[in-house]
Backbone as CSV, one residue per row, in Angstrom:
resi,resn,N_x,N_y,N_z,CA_x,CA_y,CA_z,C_x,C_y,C_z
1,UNK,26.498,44.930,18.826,26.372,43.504,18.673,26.561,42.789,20.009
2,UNK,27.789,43.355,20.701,27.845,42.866,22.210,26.484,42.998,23.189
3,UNK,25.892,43.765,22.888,24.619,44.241,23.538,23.583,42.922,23.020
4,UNK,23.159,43.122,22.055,22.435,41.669,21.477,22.853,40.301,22.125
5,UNK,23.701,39.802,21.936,24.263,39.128,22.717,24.415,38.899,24.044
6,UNK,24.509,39.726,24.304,24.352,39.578,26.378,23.214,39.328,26.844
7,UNK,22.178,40.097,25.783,20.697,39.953,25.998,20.326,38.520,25.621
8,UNK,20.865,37.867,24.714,20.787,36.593,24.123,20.842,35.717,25.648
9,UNK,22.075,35.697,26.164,22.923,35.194,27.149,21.960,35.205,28.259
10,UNK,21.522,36.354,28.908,20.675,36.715,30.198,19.569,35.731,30.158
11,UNK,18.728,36.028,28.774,17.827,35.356,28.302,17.166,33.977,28.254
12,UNK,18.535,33.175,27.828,18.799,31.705,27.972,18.704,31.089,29.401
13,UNK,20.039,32.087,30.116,20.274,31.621,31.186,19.103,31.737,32.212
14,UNK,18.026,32.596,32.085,16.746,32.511,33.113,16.143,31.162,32.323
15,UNK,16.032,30.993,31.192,15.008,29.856,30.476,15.658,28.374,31.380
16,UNK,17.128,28.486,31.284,18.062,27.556,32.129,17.444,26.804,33.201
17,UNK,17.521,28.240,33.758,17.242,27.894,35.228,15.563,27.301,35.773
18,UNK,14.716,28.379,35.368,13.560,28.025,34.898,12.739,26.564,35.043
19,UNK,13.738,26.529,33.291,13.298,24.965,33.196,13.597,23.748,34.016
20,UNK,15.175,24.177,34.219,15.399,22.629,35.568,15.430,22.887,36.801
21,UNK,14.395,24.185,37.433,13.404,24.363,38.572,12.017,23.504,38.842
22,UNK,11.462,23.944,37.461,10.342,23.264,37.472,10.372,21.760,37.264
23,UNK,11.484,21.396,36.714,11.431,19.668,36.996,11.456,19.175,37.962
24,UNK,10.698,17.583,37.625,10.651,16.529,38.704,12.060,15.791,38.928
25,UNK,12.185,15.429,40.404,13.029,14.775,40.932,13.044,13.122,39.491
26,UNK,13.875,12.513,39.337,13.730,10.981,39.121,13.897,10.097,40.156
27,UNK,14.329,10.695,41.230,14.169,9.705,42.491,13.288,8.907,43.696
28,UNK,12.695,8.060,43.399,11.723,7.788,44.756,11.883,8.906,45.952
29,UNK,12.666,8.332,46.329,13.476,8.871,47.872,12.433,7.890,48.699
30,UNK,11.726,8.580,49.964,11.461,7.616,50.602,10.297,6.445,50.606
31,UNK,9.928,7.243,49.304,8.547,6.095,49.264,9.148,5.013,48.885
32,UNK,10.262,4.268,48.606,10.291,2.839,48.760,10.716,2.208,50.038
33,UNK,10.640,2.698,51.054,10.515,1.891,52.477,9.207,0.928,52.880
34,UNK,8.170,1.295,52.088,6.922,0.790,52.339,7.024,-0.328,51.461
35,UNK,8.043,-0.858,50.695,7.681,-2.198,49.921,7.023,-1.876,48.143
36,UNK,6.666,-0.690,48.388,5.851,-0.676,47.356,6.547,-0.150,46.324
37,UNK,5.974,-0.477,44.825,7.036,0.219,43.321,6.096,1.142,43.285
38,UNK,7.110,1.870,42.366,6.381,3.289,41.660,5.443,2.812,40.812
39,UNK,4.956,3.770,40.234,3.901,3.246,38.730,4.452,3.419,37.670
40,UNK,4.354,2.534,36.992,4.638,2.228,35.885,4.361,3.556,34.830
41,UNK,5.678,3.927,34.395,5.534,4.871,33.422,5.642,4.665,31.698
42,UNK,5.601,3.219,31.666,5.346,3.204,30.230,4.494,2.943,29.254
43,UNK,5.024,3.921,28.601,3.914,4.244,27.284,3.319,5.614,27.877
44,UNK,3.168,6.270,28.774,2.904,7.844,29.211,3.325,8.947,28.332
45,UNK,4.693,8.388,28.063,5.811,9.686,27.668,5.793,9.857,26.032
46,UNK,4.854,10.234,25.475,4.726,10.161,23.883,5.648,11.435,23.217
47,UNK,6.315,12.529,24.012,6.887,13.528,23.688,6.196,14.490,23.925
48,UNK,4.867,14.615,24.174,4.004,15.889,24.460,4.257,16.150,25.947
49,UNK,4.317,15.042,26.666,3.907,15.634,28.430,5.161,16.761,28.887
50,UNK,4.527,16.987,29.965,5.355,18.117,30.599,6.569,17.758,31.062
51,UNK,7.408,16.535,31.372,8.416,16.123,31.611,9.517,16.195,30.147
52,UNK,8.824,16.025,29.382,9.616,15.304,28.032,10.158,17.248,27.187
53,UNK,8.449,18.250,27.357,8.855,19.592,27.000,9.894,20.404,28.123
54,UNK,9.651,20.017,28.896,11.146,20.761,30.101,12.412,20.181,29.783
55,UNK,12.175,19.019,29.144,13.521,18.329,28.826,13.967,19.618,28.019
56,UNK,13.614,19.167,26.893,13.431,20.177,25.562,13.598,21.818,25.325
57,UNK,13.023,22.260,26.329,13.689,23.694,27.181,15.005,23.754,27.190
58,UNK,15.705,23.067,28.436,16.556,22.771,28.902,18.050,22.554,27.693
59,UNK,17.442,21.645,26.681,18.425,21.259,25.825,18.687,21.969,25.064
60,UNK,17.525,22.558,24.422,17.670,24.124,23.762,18.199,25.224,24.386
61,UNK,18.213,25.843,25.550,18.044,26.564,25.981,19.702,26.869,26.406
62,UNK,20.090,25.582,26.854,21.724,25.454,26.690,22.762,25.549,25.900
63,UNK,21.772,25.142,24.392,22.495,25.044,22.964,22.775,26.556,22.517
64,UNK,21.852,27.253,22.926,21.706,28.829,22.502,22.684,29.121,23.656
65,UNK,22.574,29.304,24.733,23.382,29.941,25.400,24.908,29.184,25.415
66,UNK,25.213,28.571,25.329,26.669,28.060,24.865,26.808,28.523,23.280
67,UNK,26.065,28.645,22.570,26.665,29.617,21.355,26.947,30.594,21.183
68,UNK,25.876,31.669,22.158,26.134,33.059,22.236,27.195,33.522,22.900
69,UNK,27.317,32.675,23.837,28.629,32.832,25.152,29.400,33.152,23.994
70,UNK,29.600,31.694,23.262,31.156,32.042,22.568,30.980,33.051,21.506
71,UNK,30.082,33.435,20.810,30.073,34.623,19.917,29.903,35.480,20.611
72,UNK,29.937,35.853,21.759,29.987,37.081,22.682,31.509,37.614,22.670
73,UNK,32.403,36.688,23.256,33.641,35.968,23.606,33.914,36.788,22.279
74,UNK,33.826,35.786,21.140,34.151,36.401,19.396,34.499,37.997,19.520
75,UNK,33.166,38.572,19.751,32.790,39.993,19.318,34.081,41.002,20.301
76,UNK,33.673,40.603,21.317,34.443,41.320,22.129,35.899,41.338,22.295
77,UNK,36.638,40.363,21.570,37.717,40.371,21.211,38.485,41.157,19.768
């Protein structure tokens, strides 16, 4: 069962990383020296785009691996 579990664990933790690799910054940085705003992002984000599913990765991906941790933790005790 410890074995399942670790594999659970490994698993997550690459999806982890993964996912909040491939995300975008939320920060300008230097493009606002030129005066100019960003573009307008609303109404873009309907839940399908690729920002909103990396979210979604991420949140999952944490939920599982913070459960298994501790039923790992469980087993092995």
């Amino acid at each position: 069962m410890t074995t399942f579990f670790s594999v659970i664990v490994a698993l997550s933790a690459i999806a982890i990383i993964c996912a909040v690799v491939a995300q975008e910054s939320n920060q300008v940085g230097l493009g606002t020296l030129d005066g100019s705003s960003p573009s307008s992002e609303w109404g873009s984000n309907r839940g399908t785009s690729r920002k909103d599913m990396l979210k979604r990765i991420t949140v999952v991906s944490s939920v599982v691996f913070f459960i298994s941790i501790i039923l790992l933790i469980a087993f092995t005790k």
